[in-house]
C-alpha positions in Angstrom: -11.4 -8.1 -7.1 -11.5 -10.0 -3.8 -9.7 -8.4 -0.9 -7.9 -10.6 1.2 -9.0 -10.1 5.1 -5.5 -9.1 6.8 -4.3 -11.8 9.6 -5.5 -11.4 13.2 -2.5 -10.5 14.9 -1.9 -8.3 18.2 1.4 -6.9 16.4 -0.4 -5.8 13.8 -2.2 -2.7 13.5 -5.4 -3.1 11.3 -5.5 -1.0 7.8 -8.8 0.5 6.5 -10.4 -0.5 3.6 -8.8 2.2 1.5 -5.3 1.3 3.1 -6.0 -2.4 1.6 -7.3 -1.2 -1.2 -4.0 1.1 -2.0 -1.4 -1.7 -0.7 -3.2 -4.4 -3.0 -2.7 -1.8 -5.7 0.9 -0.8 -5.0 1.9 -4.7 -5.3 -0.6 -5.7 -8.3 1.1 -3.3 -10.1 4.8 -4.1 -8.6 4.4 -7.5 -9.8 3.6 -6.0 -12.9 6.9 -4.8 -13.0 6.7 -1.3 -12.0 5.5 -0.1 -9.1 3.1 2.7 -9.1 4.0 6.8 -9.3 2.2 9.3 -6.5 0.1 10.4 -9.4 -1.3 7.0 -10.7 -2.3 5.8 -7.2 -4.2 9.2 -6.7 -5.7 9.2 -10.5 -6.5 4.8 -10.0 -8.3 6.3 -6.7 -9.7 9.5 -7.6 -7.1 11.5 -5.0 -6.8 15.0 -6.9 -4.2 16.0 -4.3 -1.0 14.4 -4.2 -0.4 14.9 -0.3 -3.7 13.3 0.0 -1.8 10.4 -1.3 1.2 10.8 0.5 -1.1 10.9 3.5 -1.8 7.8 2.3 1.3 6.6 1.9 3.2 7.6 5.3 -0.2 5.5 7.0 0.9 2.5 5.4 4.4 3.0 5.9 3.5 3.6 9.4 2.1 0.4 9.8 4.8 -1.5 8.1 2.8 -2.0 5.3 4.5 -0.2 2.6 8.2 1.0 2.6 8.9 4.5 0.9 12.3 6.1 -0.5 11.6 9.9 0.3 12.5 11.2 -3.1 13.0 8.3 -5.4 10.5 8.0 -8.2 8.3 4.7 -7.6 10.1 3.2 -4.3 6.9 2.3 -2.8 7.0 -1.2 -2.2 4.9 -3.5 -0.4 6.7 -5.1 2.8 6.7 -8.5 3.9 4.1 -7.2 6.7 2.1 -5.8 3.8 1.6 -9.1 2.4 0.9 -10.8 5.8 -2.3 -8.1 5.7 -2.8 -9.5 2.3 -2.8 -13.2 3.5 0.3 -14.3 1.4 2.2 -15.0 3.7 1.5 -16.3 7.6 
């Protein structure tokens, strides 16, 4: 799997390599039809804990790569800025 080097932008903060990893993840498998739960993005990963993933998580979201429901099964989506790291969209 070939990651996608995000787009230089002053606006945008970079992500790590795990951050890229887990958003490429989150919309592979949301365009799969069902994004992914707390507990499959930790057991795809090897994450035992789940607040390791939700540390995860909130990083993303605070980057505007992700956007998370608090308390709604699979709501993890990727953003429109999450795909701009991606290179989908420029």
């Amino acid at each position: 799997m070939s990651i996608v080097q995000p787009v230089a932008s002053p606006q945008l903060p970079k992500l790590t390599q795990r951050q890229r990893e887990i958003c490429d993840f989150i919309r592979q498998r949301d365009r799969e039809g069902q994004t992914p739960s707390v507990r499959e993005i930790g057991q795809h990963f090897g994450i035992k804990s789940p607040n390791g993933v939700m540390c995860h998580l909130r990083a993303l979201a605070k980057k505007g790569a992700i956007a998370h429901r608090p308390f709604k099964a699979r709501s993890t989506r990727a953003t429109v800025r999450g795909m701009i790291y991606r290179g989908e969209v420029r």
